[in-house]
C-alpha positions in Angstrom: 12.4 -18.5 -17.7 12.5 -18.6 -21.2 12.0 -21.0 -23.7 16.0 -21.9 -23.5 15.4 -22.2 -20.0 17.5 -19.1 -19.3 16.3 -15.9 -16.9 17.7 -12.6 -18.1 19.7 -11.4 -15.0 20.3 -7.4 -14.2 22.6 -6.3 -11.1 22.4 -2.9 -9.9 24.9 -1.2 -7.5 25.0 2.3 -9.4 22.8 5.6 -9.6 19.5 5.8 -11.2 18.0 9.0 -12.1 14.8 9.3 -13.1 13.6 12.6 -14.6 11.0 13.8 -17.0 7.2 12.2 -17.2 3.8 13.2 -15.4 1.5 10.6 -13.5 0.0 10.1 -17.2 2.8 9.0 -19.2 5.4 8.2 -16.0 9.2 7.8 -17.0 11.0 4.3 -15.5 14.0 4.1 -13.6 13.8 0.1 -14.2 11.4 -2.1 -16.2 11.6 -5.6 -16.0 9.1 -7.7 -18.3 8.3 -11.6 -18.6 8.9 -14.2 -16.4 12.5 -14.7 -17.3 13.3 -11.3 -15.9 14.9 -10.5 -12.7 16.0 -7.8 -11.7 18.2 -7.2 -8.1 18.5 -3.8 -6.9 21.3 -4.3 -4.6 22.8 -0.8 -3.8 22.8 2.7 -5.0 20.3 5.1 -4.8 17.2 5.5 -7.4 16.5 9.2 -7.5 13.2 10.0 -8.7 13.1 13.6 -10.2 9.9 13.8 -12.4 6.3 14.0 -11.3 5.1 10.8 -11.6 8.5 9.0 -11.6 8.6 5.0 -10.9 12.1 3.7 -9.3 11.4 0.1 -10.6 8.5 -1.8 -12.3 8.4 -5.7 -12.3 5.7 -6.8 -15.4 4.2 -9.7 -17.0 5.6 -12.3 -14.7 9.2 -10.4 -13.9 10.8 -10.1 -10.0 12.4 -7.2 -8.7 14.2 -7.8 -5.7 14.9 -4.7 -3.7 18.2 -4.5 -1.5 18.2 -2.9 2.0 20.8 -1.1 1.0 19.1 0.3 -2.4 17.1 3.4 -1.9 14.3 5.7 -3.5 14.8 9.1 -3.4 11.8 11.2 -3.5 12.5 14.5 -5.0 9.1 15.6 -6.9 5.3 14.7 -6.3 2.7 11.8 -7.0 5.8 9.2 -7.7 5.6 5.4 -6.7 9.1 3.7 -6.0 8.5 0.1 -6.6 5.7 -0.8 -8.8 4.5 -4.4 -9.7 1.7 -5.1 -12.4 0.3 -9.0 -13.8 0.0 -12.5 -12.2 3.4 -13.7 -11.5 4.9 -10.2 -11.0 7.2 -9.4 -7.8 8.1 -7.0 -5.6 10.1 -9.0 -2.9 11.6 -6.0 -0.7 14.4 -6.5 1.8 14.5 -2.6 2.6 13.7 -2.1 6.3 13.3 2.0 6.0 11.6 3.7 3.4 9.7 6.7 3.9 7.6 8.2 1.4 8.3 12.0 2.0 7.1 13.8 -1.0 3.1 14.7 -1.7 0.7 12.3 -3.0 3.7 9.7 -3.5 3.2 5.7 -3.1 6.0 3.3 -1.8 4.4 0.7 -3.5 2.1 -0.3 -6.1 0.6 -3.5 -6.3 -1.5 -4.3 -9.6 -3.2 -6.8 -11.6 -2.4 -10.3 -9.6 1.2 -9.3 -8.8 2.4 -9.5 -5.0 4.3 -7.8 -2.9 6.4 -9.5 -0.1 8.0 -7.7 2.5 10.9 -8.4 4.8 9.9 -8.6 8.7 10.3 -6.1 11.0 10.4 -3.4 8.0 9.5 0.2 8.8 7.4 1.4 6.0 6.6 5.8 7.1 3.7 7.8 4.7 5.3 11.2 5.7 4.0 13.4 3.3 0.8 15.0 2.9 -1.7 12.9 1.1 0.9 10.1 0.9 0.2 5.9 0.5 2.5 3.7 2.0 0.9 0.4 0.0 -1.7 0.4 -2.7 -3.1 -2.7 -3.6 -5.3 -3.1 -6.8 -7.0 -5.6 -9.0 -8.2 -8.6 -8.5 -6.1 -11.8 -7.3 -3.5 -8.8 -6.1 -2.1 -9.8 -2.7 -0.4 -8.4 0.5 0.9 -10.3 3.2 2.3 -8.0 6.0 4.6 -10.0 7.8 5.5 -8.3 11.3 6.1 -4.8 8.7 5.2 -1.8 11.1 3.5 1.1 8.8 3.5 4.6 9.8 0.8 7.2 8.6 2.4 10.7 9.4 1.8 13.0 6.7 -1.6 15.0 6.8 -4.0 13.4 5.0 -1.4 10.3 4.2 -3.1 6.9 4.3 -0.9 3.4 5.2 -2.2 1.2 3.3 -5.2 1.1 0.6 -6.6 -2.5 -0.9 -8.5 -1.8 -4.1 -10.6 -3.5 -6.9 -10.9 -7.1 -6.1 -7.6 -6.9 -4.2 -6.6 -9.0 -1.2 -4.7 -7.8 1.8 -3.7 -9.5 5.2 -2.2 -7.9 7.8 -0.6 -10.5 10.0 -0.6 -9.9 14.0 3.2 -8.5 14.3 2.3 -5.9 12.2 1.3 -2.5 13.6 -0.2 0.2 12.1 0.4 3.8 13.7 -1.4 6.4 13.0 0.0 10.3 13.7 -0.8 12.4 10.9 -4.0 14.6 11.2 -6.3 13.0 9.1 -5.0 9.7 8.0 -6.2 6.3 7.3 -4.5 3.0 8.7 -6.3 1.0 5.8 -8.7 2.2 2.9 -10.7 -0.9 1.7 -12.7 0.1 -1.4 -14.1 -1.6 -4.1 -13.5 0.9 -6.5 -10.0 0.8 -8.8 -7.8 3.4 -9.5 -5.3 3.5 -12.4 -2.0 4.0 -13.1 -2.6 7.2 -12.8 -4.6 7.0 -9.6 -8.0 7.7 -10.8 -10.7 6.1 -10.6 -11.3 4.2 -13.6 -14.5 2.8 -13.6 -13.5 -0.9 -12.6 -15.2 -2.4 -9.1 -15.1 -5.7 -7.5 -15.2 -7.1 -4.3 -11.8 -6.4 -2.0 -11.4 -8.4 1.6 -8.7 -7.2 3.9 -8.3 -9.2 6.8 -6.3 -7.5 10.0 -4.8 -9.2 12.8 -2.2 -6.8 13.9 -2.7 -2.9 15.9 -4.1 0.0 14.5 -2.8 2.8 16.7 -1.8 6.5 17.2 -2.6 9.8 18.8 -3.3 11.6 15.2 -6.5 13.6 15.3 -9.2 13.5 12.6 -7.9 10.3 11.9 -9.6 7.0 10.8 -8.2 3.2 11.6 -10.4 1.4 8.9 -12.0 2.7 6.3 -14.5 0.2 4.4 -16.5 1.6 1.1 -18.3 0.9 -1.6 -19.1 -2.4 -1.1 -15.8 -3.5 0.4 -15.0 -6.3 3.2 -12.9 -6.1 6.5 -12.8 -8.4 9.2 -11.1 -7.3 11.9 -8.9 -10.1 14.2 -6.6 -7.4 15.8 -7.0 -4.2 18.3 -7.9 -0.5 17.1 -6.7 2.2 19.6 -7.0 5.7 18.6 -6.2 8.2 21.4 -5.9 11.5 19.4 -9.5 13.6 18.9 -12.3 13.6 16.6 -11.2 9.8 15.8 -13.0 6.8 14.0 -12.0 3.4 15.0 -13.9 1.2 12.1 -16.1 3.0 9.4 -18.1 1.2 7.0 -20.2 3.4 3.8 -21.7 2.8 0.9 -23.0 -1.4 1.1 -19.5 -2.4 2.9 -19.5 -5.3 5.7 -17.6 -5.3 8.8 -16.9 -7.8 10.8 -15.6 -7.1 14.5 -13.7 -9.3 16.1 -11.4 -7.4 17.9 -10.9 -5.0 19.9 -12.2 -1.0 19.5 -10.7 1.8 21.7 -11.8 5.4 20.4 -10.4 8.2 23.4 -12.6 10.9 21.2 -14.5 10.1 18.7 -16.6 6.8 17.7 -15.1 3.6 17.8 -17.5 2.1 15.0 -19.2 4.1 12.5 -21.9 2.3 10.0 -23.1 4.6 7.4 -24.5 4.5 3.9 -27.5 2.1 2.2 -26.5 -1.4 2.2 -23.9 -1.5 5.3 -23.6 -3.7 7.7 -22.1 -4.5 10.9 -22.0 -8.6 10.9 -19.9 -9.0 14.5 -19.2 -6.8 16.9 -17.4 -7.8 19.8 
């Protein structure tokens, strides 16, 4: 609220379009900024037209409370739907379909201490190549899965990616499936993209904790990936029965601990690689 003790209230039922932009200088289809701010998305679609486009950005303490009845529209590359940046910030999304179905797109992005809550039993699909279902980043930046059920089947398309100092928990209704040659369940990195979604120079240390399935008959494909330094422990099962498959990896100083349980059909179930990384459990 304000210092009235007022929140600035915007209800959408209509058609947004977003054109114009690029992914470094990306057009809005919604901005909501400060803690009085709230915006409700409760119908209508969002169509995002320019490269780079954002459906609807919660900042500086503002909520943006997505509808299952509003929806993104993908119609041009490297976009993010719902974007959330600064402590406070919200994404709180009742949509139970969305599929991110254009290249190198992001359903949502999670920065700077905002959080993103999602309804359970929501269907979250990376169908595009090199597509990101989640991105979290920065430090004190949270996920909490619910029973959400994430689906990585675009080549190269990755479900979820915890960044930066983020934190991620993927509770144990959730599933991860994994059909897309090539993809990643979850990228846990230490390293922080930008806006932009390059790497920007930033590192600190990012935990995700799974509880849920990692799954799918992809090949290529890799359940966890842990890098640079990152953390996973791993609560939940990992079963991978496509070819040439990685269960866990951990690179580059990352720690891994196991707790769970590792099915690989072809492939290696876990992989530790790089100076510095380290297996602490395996069960």
């Amino acid at each position: 609220m304000n210092s009235s003790g007022t929140t600035t209230t915007a209800n959408n039922s209509g058609v947004i379009n977003v054109n114009g932009g690029s992914t470094r200088s990306r057009t809005r289809g919604v901005s909501a900024s400060g803690s009085a701010a709230v915006v409700n998305l409760n119908s209508g679609a969002v169509n995002l037209n320019g490269v780079g486009a954002i459906g609807a950005e919660a900042v500086s303490g503002a909520r943006v409370n997505v509808s299952s009845a509003s929806t993104p529209v993908f119609n041009n590359s490297e976009q993010i739907a719902y974007h959330a940046a600064g402590s406070g910030s919200l994404i709180n999304s009742a949509a139970t379909v969305l599929d991110v179905n254009s290249s190198g797109s992001t359903g949502y992005r999670i920065d700077d201490g905002a959080t993103l809550a999602l309804s359970n039993g929501s269907a979250l699909t990376s169908s595009a190549a090199n597509s990101t279902g989640v991105i979290v980043s920065g430090s004190d930046s949270t996920l909490n899965s619910g029973s959400s059920q994430f689906n990585a089947s675009g080549n190269g398309s990755t479900a979820i990616r915890a960044e930066g100092g983020a934190q991620a928990t993927l509770d144990a209704g959730s599933a991860i499936t994994l059909s897309g040659d090539s993809s990643v369940g979850v990228l846990v990195n230490n390293l922080r993209t930008d806006l932009s979604n390059t790497l920007n120079g930033d590192s600190a240390p990012t935990l995700i904790t799974t509880n849920g399935l990692v799954n799918g008959a992809g090949s290529n494909a890799v359940g966890i990936d842990v890098t640079n330094g990152a953390e996973l422990v791993n609560n939940g099962n990992v079963d991978l029965t496509g070819s040439s498959n990685i269960g866990i990896r951990s690179r580059s100083g990352s720690t891994i601990s196991n707790n769970g349980v590792v099915n690989v059909a072809n492939g290696t179930g876990l992989d530790v690689s790089g100076s510095g990384s380290t297996l602490a459990k395996g069960e």
